[in-house]
C-alpha positions, 0 to 999 in steps of 0.5 A, a space after each residue: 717937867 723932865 723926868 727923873 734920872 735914870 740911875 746906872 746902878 741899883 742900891 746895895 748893902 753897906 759894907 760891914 765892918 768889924 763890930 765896935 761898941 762906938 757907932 761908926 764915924 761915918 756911915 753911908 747907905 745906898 747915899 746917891 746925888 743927881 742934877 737933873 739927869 747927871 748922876 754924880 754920886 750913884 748908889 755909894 754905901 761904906 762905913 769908916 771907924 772911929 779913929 781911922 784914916 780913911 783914903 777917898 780915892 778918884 780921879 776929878 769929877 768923880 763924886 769925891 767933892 760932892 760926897 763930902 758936900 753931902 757928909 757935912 750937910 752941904 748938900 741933900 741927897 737924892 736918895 740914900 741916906 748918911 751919918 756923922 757918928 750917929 747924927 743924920 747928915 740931913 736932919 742933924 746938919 748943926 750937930 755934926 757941923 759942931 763935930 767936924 773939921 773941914 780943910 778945902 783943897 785951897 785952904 781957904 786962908 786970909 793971906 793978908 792976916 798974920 797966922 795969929 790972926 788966921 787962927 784968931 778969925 776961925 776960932 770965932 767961926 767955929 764958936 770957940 770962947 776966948 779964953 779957950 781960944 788961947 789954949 787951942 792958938 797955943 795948942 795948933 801952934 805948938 802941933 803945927 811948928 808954928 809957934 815962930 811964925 804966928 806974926 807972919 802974914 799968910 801970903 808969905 808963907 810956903 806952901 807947907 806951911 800954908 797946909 799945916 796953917 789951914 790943918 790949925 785952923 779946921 781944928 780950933 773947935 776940937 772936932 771928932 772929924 777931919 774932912 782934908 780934900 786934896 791936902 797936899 796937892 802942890 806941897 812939895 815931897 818933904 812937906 807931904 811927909 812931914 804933914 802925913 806925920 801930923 795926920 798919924 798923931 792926931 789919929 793916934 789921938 782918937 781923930 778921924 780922918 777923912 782924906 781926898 787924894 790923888 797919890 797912891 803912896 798916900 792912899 797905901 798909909 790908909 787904914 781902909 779905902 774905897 775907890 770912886 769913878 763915875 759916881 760909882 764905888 769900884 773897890 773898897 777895903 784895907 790897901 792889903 785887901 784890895 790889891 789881894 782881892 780885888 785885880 782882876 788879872 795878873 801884872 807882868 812887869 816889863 823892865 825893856 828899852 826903848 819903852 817908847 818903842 816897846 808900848 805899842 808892840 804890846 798893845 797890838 799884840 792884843 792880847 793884854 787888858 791893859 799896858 802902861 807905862 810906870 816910871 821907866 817900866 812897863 805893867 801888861 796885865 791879863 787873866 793869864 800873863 805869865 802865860 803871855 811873857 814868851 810871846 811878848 818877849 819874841 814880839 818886843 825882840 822883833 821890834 828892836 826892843 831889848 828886853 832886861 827883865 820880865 816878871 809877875 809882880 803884886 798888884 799895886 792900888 793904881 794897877 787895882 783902880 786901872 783894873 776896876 775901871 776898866 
């Protein structure tokens, strides 16, 4: 028999949140998941409000699926335990299955169905009656935009019509949480925009939500985030609390050309902790950057680069996460 899995972190207290006279929406302590001696999720303890959009933030293969497999009963935890407004998420599975919403990052739609059909097939899934079915079609139809399109087959949708389809369908049987993974992976600009405005009603309405994604312009409408890499919680908190609290270094920003050039001047000066390229200008960060400036600009100047601007700016949530991992 191979032995057990070494864990890399030890348990640590939840995070608390603010006192709240309704149980937390979702509450996980010291939750952890091993396949034999691979560690997905480590250790991992937040909590998120009732009502709030919660932002689970990381790169693929971080743990991000498997907590949720967790959360919705899919999947027993190693260690660690979690709970869906009260109920425990391994003894309790078929209670919170019967309070929450699931939107996979495929959608998981029928494209040789109507959108009607879509729905009609979901709404017996979850166990809504047919008379009730009528009022939520209704009800989807009108909050998703779709009411012009319900005789469509799938298949012939656009891919923001798709999301907003998949969105209608998690929520025929009125769950109290929505589980949305990588939502808007794929969907164009405007449609991620308009599908974020759907999310702030229905939060608006009392709805959690739970959301996966990779964009950091997403991640900053959140009201609390955390942050996973390596199965590892590496920063949590409001968007303001994190950028505030949690950068290790200050960020100086480069405005310079050519950035192609400039990128490896600064990083064999050795002396920033890390530089990337952002759009068209560059982030160095260090403990002490503005410290760093002069020197980087006498360097980038030997090297042909011409410098436009270099300031100390706020962190942002990706120079955070950047930061935390490294």
């Amino acid at each position: 028999m191979s032995a057990a899995p070494e864990l890399a972190t030890p348990p640590r207290p939840i995070r608390s949140e603010p006192p709240d006279a309704r149980p937390a929406a979702v509450v996980t302590e010291n939750l952890t998941k091993a396949f034999d001696h691979f560690v997905a999720v480590d250790h991992i303890s937040f909590s998120v409000a009732q009502g709030a959009i919660f932002g689970f933030l990381g790169p693929n293969g971080s743990g991000k699926t498997t907590t949720i497999r967790m959360l919705l009963g899919l999947l027993r935890p190693t260690a660690g335990r979690a709970s869906i407004l009260g109920y425990d998420c391994t003894r309790d599975v078929e209670e919170v299955r019967r309070r929450v919403g699931y939107m996979s990052q495929r959608f998981s739609l029928y494209g040789d169905l109507t959108v009607s059909e879509n729905l009609d097939f979901y709404g017996r899934t979850y166990g809504v009656s047919r008379r009730h079915l009528i009022d939520r079609k209704a009800f989807v139809l009108r909050m998703a935009g779709l009411l012009t399109r319900e005789r469509e087959l799938t298949r012939n949708l656009s891919g923001g019509w798709k999301q907003r389809l998949a969105l209608g369908a998690a929520m025929l049987h009125e769950p109290e949480i929505l589980f949305l993974d990588e939502p808007t992976a794929g969907v164009d600009p405007v449609s991620r925009r308009e599908f974020w405005d759907l999310l702030y009603t229905l939060s608006q309405g009392g709805t959690t939500i739970f959301v996966t994604t990779h964009y950091m312009d997403e991640a900053e409408q959140c009201r609390s985030l955390a942050f996973i890499h390596r199965g590892r919680i590496v920063a949590e908190g409001s968007p303001a609390e994190i950028k505030a609290e949690q950068m290790r270094g200050q960020v100086l920003d480069i405005e310079c050309s050519p950035t192609v050039r400039a990128l490896p001047v600064l990083q064999q000066m050795g002396v920033f902790e890390e530089v990337a390229l952002y759009g068209l200008r560059i982030h160095a960060v260090a403990e002490h950057a503005a410290d760093l400036a002069a020197p980087a600009e006498a360097a980038l100047a030997a090297a042909g680069v011409t410098v436009t601007q270099m300031l100390i700016i706020p962190p942002s949530l990706e120079d955070v996460f950047i930061s935390r991992i490294r």
